[in-house]
C-alpha positions, 0 to 999 in steps of 0.5 A: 703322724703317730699318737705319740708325736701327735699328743707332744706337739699338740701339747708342747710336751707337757701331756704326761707332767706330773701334777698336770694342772701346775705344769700347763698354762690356764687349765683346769682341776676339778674336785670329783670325790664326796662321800662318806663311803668308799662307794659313795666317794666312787660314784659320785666322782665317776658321775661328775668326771661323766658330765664334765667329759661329756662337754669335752666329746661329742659322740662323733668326736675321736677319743685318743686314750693313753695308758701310763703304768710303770714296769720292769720290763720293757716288753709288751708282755708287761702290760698283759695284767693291765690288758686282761683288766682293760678287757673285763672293762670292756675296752678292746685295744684296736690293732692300730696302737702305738706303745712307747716308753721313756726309760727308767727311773732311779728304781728301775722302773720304765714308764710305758705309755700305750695309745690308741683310739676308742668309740666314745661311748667307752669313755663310761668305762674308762673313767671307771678304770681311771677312777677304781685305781685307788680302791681295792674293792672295786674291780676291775681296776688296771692299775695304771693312769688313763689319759682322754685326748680330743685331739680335734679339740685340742683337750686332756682331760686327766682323772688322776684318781677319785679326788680329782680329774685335770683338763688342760689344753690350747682350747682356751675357748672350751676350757673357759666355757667348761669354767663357767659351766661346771663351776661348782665342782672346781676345786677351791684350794686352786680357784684363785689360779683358774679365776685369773685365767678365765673370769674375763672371757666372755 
């Protein structure tokens, strides 16, 4: 079973919609970002995004990471720029990966989609790329959104960029007990939403 069918089955293919959190039944949007300065606003949503992942995975669990970036070409030569970036992060793609794309846009434009598995304890560093896309000063930045699967826990967590991260998934369990314990930083524009999805459970 490759990643590709794996993530669509397992989330009824909706892991990719955009904006997620309107797309998938009783998730959850969490505001990351605060801060009067560029830097401020970096870390505190990079220290935020850490401690709500840090209840999605376990150092044992697998950490299914998924690139998304849009191309021109279609080859694997048109990631180079983001794999020389992923590399300065610190993230090594393993041999066992799989690259996909969906075709083009009206701009011509192909989104092209790369999974793989990384060691958990790189999930610092890519929430910092998933993080710095939106800030020029911060390097390195690879310029492309960065999906974090547990697939055993059948969780997304999905940093959209320093604003705010969204984690979906058919883990009602984990996504009420992530609820209740990082309620403060749950965004309030959309709390009537997830208050009805999960003030009920135990």
């Amino acid at each position: 079973m490759t990643f590709r069918h794996t993530i669509e089955t397992t989330f009824s293919g909706r892991a990719f919609l955009r904006p997620l959190f309107y797309s998938c039944l009783d998730g959850l949007r969490f505001e990351l970002s605060e801060g009067e300065t560029a830097i401020d606003r970096f870390l505190s949503a990079h220290r935020k995004a850490s401690e709500i992942c840090a209840d999605i995975f376990d150092e044992n669990d697998r950490l299914t990471v998924c690139l998304h970036s849009y191309h021109y070409d279609e080859s694997r030569f048109s990631y180079r720029d983001v794999l020389r970036s992923l590399s300065d992060a610190g993230i090594r793609i393993p041999a066992l990966r799989q690259m996909w794309s969906t075709g083009r846009d009206n701009e011509g434009l192909s989104s092209v989609y790369l999974a793989f598995e990384a060691p958990v304890n790189r999930l610092p560093n890519l929430l910092w790329c998933a993080l710095a896309s939106d800030f020029g000063s911060i390097e390195p930045s690879p310029s492309c959104n960065v999906y974090l699967f547990n697939l055993e826990r059948n969780l997304l967590a999905f940093p959209y960029d320093d604003r705010g991260m969204d984690v979906v998934g058919p883990n009602r369990k984990l996504l009420a007990m992530l609820y209740r314990k990082h309620a403060a930083y749950l965004l309030d524009h959309d709390m009537p939403t997830m208050r009805q999805s999960f003030e009920g459970d135990a």
